[in-house]
DRENKE-938411 format. One record per residue (C-alpha): residue number from 1; x, y, z; chain; residue in one letter. Coordinates in pm, whole numbers. Each point is the difference from the previous one (the first is absolute). Layout:
<pt seq="NUM" xx="X" yy="Y" zz="Z" mol="A" type="A"/>
...
! end
This chain:
<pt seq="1" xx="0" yy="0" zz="0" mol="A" type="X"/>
<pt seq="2" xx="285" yy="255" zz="69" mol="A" type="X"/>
<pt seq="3" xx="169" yy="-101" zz="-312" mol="A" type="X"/>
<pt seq="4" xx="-291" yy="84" zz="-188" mol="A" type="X"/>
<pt seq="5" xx="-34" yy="351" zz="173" mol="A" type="X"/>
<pt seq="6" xx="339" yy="103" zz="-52" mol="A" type="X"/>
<pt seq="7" xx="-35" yy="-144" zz="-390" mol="A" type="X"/>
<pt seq="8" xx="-291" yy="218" zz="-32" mol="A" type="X"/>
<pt seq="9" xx="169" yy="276" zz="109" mol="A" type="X"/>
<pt seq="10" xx="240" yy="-28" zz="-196" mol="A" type="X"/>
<pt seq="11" xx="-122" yy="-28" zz="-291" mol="A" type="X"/>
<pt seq="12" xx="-228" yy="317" zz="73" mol="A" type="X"/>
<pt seq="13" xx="315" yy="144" zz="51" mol="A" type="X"/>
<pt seq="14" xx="154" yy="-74" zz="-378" mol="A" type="X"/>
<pt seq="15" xx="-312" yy="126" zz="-146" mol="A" type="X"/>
<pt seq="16" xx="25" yy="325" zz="-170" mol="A" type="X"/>
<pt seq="17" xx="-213" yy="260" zz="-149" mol="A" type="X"/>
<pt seq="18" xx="-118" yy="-36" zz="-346" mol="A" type="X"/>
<pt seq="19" xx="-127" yy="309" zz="-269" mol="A" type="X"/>
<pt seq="20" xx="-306" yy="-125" zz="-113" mol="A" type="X"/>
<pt seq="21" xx="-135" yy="216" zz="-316" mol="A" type="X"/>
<pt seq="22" xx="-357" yy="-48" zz="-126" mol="A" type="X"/>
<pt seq="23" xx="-255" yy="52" zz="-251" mol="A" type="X"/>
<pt seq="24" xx="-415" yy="10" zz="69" mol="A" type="X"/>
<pt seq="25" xx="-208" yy="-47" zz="-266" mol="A" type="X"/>
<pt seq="26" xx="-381" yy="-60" zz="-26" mol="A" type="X"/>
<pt seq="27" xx="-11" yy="-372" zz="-80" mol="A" type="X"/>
<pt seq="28" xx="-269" yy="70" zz="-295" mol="A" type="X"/>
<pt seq="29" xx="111" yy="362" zz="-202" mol="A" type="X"/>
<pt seq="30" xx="386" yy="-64" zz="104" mol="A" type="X"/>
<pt seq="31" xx="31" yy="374" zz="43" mol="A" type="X"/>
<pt seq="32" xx="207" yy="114" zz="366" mol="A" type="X"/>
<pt seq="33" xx="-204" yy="73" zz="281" mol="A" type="X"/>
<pt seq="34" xx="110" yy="302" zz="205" mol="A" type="X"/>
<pt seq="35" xx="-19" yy="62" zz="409" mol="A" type="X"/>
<pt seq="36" xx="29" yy="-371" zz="74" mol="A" type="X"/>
<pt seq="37" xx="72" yy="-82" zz="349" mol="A" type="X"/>
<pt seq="38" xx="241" yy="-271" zz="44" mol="A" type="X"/>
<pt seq="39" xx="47" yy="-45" zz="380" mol="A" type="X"/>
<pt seq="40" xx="260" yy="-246" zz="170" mol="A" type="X"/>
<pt seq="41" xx="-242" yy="-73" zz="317" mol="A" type="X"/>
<pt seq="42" xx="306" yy="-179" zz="203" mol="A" type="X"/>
<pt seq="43" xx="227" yy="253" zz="-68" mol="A" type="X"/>
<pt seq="44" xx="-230" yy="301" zz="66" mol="A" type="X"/>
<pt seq="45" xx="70" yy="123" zz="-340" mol="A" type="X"/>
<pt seq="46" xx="-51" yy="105" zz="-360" mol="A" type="X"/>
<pt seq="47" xx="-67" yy="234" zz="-332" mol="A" type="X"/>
<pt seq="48" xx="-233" yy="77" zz="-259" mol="A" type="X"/>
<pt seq="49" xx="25" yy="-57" zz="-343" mol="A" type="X"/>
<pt seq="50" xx="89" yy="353" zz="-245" mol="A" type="X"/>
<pt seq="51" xx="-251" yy="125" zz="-300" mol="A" type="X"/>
<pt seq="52" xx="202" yy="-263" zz="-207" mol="A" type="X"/>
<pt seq="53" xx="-102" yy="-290" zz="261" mol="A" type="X"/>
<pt seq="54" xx="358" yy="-79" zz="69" mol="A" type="X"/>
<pt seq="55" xx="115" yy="12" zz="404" mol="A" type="X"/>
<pt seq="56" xx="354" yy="-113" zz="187" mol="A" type="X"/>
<pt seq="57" xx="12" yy="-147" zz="366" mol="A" type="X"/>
<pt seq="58" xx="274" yy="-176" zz="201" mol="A" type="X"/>
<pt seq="59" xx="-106" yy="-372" zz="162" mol="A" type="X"/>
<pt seq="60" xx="132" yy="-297" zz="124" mol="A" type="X"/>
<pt seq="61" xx="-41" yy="-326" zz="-140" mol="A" type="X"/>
<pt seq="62" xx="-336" yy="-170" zz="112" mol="A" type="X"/>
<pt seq="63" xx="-154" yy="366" zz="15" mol="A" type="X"/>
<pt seq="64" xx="-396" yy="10" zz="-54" mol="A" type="X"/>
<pt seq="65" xx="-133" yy="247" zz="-190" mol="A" type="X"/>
<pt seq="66" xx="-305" yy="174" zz="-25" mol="A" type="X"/>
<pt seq="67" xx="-115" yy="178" zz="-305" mol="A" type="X"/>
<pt seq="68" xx="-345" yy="204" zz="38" mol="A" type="X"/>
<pt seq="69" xx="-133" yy="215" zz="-272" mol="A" type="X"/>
<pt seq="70" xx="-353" yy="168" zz="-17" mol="A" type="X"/>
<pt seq="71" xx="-211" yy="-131" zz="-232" mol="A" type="X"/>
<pt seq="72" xx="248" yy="-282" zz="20" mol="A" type="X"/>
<pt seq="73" xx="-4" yy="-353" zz="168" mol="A" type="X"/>
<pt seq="74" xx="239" yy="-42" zz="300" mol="A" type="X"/>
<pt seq="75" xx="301" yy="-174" zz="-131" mol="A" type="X"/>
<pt seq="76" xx="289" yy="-198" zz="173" mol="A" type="X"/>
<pt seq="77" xx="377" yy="-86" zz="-52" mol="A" type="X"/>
<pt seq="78" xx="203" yy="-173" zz="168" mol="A" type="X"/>
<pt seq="79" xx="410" yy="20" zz="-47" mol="A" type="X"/>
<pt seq="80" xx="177" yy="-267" zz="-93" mol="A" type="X"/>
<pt seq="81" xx="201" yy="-179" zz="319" mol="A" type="X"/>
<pt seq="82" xx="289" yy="-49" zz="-207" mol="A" type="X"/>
<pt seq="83" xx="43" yy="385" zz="-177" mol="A" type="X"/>
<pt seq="84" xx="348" yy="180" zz="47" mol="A" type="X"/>
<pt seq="85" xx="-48" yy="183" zz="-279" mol="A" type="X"/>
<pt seq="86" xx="-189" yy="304" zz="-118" mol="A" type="X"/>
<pt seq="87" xx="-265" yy="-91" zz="-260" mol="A" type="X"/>
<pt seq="88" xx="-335" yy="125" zz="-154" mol="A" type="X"/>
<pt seq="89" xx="-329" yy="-142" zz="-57" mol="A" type="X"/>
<pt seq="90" xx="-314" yy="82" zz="-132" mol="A" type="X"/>
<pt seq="91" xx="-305" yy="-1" zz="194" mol="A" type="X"/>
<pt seq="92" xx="-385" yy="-45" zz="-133" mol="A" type="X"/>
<pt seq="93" xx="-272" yy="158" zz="178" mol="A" type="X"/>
<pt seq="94" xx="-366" yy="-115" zz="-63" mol="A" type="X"/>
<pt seq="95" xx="-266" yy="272" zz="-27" mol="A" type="X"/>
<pt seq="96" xx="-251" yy="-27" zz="306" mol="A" type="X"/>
<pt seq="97" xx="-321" yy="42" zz="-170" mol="A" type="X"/>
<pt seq="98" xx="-291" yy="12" zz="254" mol="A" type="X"/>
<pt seq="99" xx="-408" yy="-38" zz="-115" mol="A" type="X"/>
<pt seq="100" xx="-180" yy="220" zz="181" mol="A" type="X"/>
<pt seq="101" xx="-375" yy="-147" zz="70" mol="A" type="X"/>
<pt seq="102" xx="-253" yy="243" zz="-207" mol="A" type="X"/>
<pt seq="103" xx="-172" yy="278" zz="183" mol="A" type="X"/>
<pt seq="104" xx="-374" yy="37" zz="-9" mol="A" type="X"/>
<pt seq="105" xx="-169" yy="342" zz="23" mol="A" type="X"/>
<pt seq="106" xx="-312" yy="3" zz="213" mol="A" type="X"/>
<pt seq="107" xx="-259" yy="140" zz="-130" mol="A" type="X"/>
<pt seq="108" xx="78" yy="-10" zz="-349" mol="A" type="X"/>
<pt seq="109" xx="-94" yy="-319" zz="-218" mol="A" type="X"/>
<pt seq="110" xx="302" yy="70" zz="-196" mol="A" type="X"/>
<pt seq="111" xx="287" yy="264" zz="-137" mol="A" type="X"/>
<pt seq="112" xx="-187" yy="245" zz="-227" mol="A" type="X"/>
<pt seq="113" xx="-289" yy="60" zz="296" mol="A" type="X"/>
<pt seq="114" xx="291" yy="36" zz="240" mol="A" type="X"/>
<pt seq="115" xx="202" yy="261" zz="-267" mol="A" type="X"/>
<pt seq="116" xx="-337" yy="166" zz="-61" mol="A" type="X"/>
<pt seq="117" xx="-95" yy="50" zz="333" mol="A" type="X"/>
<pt seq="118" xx="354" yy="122" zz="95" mol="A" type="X"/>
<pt seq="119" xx="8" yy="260" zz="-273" mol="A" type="X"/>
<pt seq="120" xx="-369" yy="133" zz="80" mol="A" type="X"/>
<pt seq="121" xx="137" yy="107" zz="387" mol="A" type="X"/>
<pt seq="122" xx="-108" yy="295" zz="106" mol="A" type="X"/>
<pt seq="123" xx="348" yy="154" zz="156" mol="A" type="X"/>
<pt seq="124" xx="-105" yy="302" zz="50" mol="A" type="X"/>
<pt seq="125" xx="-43" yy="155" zz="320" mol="A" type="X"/>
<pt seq="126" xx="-195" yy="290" zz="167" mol="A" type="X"/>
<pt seq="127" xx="301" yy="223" zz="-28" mol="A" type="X"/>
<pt seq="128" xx="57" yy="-85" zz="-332" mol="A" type="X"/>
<pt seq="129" xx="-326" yy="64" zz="-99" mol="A" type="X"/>
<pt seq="130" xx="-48" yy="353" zz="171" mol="A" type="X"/>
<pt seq="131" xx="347" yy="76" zz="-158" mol="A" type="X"/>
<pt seq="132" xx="-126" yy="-77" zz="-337" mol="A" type="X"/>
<pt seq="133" xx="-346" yy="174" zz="32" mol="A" type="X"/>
<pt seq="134" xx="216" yy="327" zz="117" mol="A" type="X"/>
<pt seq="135" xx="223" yy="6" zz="-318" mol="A" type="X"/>
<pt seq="136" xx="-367" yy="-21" zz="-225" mol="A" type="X"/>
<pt seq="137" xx="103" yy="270" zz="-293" mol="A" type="X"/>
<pt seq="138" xx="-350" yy="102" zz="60" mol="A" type="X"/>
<pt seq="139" xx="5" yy="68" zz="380" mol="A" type="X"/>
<pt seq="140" xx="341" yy="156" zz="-93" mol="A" type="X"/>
<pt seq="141" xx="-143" yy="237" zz="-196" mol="A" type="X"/>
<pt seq="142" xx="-305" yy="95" zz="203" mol="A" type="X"/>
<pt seq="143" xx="242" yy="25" zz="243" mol="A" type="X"/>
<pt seq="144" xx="200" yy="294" zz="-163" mol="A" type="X"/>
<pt seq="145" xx="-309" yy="175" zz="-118" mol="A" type="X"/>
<pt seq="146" xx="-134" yy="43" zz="315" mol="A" type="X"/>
<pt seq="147" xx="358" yy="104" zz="166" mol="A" type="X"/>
<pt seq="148" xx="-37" yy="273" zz="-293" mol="A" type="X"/>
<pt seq="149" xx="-337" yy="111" zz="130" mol="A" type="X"/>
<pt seq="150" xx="138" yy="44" zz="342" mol="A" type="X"/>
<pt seq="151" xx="296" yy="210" zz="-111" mol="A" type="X"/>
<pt seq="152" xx="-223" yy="180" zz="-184" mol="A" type="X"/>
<pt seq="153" xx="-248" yy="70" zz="262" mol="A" type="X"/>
<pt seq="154" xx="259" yy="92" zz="263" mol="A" type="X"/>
<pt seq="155" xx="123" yy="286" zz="-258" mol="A" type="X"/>
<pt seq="156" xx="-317" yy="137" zz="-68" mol="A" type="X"/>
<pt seq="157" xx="-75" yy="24" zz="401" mol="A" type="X"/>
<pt seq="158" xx="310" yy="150" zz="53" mol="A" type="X"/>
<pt seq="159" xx="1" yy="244" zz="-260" mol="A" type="X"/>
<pt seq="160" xx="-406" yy="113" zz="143" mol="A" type="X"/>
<pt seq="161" xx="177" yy="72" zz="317" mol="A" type="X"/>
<pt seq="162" xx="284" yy="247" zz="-142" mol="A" type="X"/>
<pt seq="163" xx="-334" yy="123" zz="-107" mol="A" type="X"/>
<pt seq="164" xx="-167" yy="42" zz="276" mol="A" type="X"/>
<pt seq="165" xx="310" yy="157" zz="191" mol="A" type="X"/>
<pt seq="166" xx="154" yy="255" zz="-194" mol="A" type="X"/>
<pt seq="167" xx="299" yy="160" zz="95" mol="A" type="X"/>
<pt seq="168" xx="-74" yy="402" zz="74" mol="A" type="X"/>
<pt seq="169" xx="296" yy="253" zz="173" mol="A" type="X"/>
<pt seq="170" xx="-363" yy="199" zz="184" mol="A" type="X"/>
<pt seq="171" xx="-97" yy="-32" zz="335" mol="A" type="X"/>
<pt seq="172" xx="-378" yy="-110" zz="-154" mol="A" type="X"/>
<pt seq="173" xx="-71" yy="-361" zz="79" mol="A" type="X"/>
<pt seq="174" xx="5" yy="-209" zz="-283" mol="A" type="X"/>
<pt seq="175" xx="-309" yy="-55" zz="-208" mol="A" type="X"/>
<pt seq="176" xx="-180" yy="-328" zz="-47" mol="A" type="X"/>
<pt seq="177" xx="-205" yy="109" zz="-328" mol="A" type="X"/>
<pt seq="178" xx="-223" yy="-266" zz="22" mol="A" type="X"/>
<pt seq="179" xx="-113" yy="55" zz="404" mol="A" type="X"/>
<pt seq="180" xx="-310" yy="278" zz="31" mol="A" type="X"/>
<pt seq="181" xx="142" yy="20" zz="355" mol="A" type="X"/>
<pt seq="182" xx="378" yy="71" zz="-92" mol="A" type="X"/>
<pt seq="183" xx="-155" yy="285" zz="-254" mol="A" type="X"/>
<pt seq="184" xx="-179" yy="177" zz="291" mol="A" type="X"/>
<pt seq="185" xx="283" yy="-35" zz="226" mol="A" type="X"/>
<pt seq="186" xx="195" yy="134" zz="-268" mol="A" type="X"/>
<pt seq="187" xx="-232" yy="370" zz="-38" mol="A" type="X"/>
<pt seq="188" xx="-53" yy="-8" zz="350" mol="A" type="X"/>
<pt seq="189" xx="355" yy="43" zz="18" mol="A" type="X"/>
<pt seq="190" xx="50" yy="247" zz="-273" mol="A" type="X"/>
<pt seq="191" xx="-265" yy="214" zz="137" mol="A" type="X"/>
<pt seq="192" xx="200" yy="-22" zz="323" mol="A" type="X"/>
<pt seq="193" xx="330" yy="123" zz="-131" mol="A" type="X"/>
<pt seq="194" xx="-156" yy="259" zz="-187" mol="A" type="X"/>
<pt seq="195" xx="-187" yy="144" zz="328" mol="A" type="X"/>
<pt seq="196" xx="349" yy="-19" zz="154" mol="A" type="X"/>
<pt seq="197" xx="183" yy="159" zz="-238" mol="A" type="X"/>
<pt seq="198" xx="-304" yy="313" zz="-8" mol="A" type="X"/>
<pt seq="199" xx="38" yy="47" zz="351" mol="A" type="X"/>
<pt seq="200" xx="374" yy="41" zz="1" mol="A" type="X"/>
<pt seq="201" xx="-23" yy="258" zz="-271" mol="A" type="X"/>
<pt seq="202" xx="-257" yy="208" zz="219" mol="A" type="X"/>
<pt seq="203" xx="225" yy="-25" zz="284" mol="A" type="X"/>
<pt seq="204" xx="297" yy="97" zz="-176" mol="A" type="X"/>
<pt seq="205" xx="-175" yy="294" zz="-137" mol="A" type="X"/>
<pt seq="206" xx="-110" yy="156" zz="329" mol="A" type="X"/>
! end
C-alpha cells in the first residue's frame, strides 16, 4: 500500500503541463462558434473560445473538460493519460433545439379573432382623449376669435373712460357729459365762481 502511494506520487510528480489548442464548431453548418466556455472543473479553471472559435488552455494529462455553449449541447473531453505533448483537436457541438408546447389564447377560437381583437383595443385614455378634443382646429379657432373679442372689448372700455375723464389744467370738476347730475353740478358751480368773482370786483372798487 505505501509503495503504491509513493508510486502515485511520483508519477504526479513527472507529469507536466501540456498547451492544448482548440477549434469549436457547430457539428451541423461547421462554421466556429464564438464565447464558448471551456471550464477545467478540477483545476478551477478555463477560457472562452475567440470570434474565430479557436481558444488555448494549459492541463494535465487526465484533465476533464467541459465545453458549454448557448444554444449549444454541453460537451465533454477528457485528456489523454498519456499526453506530453502540446496538440490540437477539433471539437463538435450539437445544436440544443428545444419544442416549446403551443400556446392557446383564451378566448379566441383561433389567430385572426385573437389579431383582430388585439388591433381593435381601445388604448386610449381619458387624458388622451381630453388632450385630443383640446387641439380640435375648430375649438382652436373659436378659441382665438373669442380672445379677439375680449381684446377688443377691453379697448373700447378703456378708451370710453379717457372719455369720460378728460384731462383739464381748471379748477372746474371734470364733466361726465352723459350724467344730468354732473351738468347741474357743473352750472351750479359756474354760477358760483362768477358770483365770487362779482363780489371781489365791488370790493375792490370801494
Amino acid at each position: 500500500m505505501g509503495l503504491f502511494l509513493i508510486t502515485t506520487i511520483t508519477k504526479a510528480q513527472d507529469e507536466k503541463p501540456v498547451l492544448l489548442s482548440g477549434l469549436i464548431i457547430d457539428k451541423n453548418t461547421k462554421a466556429p462558434i464564438e464565447s464558448v466556455r471551456v471550464i477545467v472543473p478540477q483545476a478551477g479553471k478555463g477560457t472562452i473560445t475567440n470570434d474565430k472559435g479557436v481558444f488555448t488552455l494549459k492541463v494535465m494529462p487526465n484533465d476533464s473538460l467541459v465545453i458549454r455553449s448557448t444554444g449549444h449541447r454541453t460537451s465533454f473531453y477528457k485528456v489523454p493519460a498519456n499526453q506530453t505533448e502540446s496538440y490540437s483537436i477539433t471539437l463538435p457541438l450539437e445544436e440544443s433545439i428545444e419544442v416549446l408546447a403551443p400556446i392557446q389564447v383564451y378566448p379566441y377560437s383561433d389567430e385572426k379573432s385573437f389579431k383582430d381583437a388585439f388591433l381593435n383595443i381601445e388604448t386610449q385614455t381619458e387624458e388622451v382623449k381630453a388632450m385630443k378634443e383640446n387641439l380640435d382646429k375648430g375649438k382652436l379657432q373659436d378659441a382665438a376669435r373669442q380672445s379677439a373679442q375680449d381684446s377688443q372689448s377691453a379697448s373700447k372700455n378703456q378708451l370710453q373712460n379717457q372719455a369720460n375723464q378728460p384731462i383739464t389744467n381748471s379748477s372746474l370738476p371734470t364733466l361726465n357729459l352723459f350724467s344730468p347730475t354732473a351738468w347741474r353740478e357743473f352750472v351750479k358751480g359756474v354760477k358760483q365762481t362768477k358770483n365770487e368773482k362779482e363780489r371781489k370786483e365791488k370790493n375792490y372798487k370801494k
